[in-house]
N, C-alpha and C positions, 0 to 999 in steps of 0.2 A: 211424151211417152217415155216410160221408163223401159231399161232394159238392165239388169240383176242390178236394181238396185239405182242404177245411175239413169239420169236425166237425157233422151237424146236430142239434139241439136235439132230446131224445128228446119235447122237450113239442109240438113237431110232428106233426099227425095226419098217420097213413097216407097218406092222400087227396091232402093238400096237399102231403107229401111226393113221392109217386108225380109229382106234376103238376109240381113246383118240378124234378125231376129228368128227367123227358122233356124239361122244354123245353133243358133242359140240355145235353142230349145232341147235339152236331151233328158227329157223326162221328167213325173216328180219324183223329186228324192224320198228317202226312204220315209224317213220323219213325216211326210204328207200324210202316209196311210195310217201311222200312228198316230198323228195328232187326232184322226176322223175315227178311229176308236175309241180315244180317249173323249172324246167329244160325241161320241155316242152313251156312254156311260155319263158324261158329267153337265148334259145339254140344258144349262142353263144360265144368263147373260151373270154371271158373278163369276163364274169359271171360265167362260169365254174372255170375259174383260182380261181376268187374269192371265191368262195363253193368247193374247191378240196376236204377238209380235211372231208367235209360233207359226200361227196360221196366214200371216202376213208372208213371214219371208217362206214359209214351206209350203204352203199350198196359194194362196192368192196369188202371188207373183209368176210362177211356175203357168197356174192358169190362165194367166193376161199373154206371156208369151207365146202358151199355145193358141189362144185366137188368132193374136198379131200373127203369126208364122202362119196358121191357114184363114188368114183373110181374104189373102189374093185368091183361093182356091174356093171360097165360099164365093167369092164375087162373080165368078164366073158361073156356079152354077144358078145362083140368083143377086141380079144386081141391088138389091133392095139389101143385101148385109152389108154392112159399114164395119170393120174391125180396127 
């Protein structure tokens, strides 16, 4: 599991994980909403290829920690979410 960027320790519990990763989480940055504009206008895999790393570190990454952050919170309400 990555968190900004970096690899964490699989010796890591869940727990701590979960906790290390919520607090982590403070929104997406600005860039996210730009890049889904520009990508509304330019939606097609040549322009995407081009801007990958844009949307890797501003909106994909950003996303993955806010699952990981409400995982524990999904799982309570249905055990059937794995985040």
């Amino acid at each position: 599991m990555m968190l900004n960027g970096e690899e964490l320790s699989p010796n890591i519990t869940a727990e701590f994980r979960s906790s290390v990763i919520a607090a982590a989480f403070d929104g997406f940055p600005k860039s996210a909403n730009k890049f889904l504009k520009k990508l509304e206008k330019n939606n097609n895999k040549a322009w995407f290829d081009d801007n990958r790393a844009d949307y890797e570190q501003g909106f994909l990454e950003p996303c993955n920690d806010l699952v990981a952050a409400m995982g524990s919170k999904l799982a309570k309400i249905s055990p059937d979410i794995h985040a």
